[in-house]
C-alpha positions in Angstrom: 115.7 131.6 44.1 111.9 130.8 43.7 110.3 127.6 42.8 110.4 128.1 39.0 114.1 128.5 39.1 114.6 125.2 41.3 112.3 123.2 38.7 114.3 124.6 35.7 118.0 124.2 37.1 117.5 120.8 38.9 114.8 119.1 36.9 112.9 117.9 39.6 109.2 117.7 39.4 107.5 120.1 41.4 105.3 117.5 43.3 108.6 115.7 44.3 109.9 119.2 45.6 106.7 120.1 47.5 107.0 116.6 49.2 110.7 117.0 50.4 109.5 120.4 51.7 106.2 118.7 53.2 108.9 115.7 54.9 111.0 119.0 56.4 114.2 117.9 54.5 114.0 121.7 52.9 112.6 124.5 54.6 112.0 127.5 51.8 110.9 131.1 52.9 107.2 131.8 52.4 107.2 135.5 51.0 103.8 136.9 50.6 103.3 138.4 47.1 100.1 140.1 46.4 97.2 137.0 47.5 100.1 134.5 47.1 102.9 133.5 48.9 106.2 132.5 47.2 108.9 130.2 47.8 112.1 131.6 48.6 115.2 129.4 49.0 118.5 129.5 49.6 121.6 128.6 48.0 121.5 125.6 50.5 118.5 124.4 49.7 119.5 124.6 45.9 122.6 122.2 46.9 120.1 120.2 49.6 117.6 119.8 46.4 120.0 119.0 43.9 121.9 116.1 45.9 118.8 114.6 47.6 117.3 114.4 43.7 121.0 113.0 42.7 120.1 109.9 45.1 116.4 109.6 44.6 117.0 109.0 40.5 119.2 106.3 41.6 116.7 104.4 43.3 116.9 105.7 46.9 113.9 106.0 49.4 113.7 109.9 50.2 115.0 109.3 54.0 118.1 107.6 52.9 118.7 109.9 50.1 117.8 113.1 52.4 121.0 111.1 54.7 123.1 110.5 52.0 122.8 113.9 50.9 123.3 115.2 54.3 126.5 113.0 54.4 127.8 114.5 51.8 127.5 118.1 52.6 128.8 117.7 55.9 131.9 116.1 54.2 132.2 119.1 51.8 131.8 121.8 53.8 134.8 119.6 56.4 137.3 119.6 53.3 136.4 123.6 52.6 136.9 124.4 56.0 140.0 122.2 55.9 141.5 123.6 52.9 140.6 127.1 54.3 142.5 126.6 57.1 145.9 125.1 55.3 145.6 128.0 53.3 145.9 130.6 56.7 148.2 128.8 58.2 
């Protein structure tokens, strides 16, 4: 996913994403193209983005929403894993 995509599905403006990059709370791929290099990220980052955004349009400060949003994926990928493993077993 490149940087249009990000900008189009989130909504965030692209200065906000370049800053969260700049503060190392995302960490795209830099894939030459041509002269250029493009951003390529991940479906984690996607999630990353969009949650950190959730908290910074509600008045957070980008450290606390960058924890927040951290807090919650931990907690989301503990219930998948949890409901993973009721389903094996």
């Amino acid at each position: 996913m490149q940087t249009a995509d990000i900008l189009e599905k989130i909504d965030i403006p692209r200065h906000r994403l370049y800053y969260l990059e700049q503060k190392g709370y995302i960490h795209p791929q830099k894939v030459p193209r041509g002269e250029l290099e493009v951003r390529e990220f991940t479906q984690e980052d996607f999630k990353k983005i969009q949650i950190i955004w959730k908290y910074l349009k509600q008045g957070f400060k980008h450290r606390i929403a960058y924890e927040k949003a951290m807090q919650e994926l931990g907690s989301r990928q503990l219930e998948f894993g949890l409901q993973s493993k009721n389903r094996v077993g």
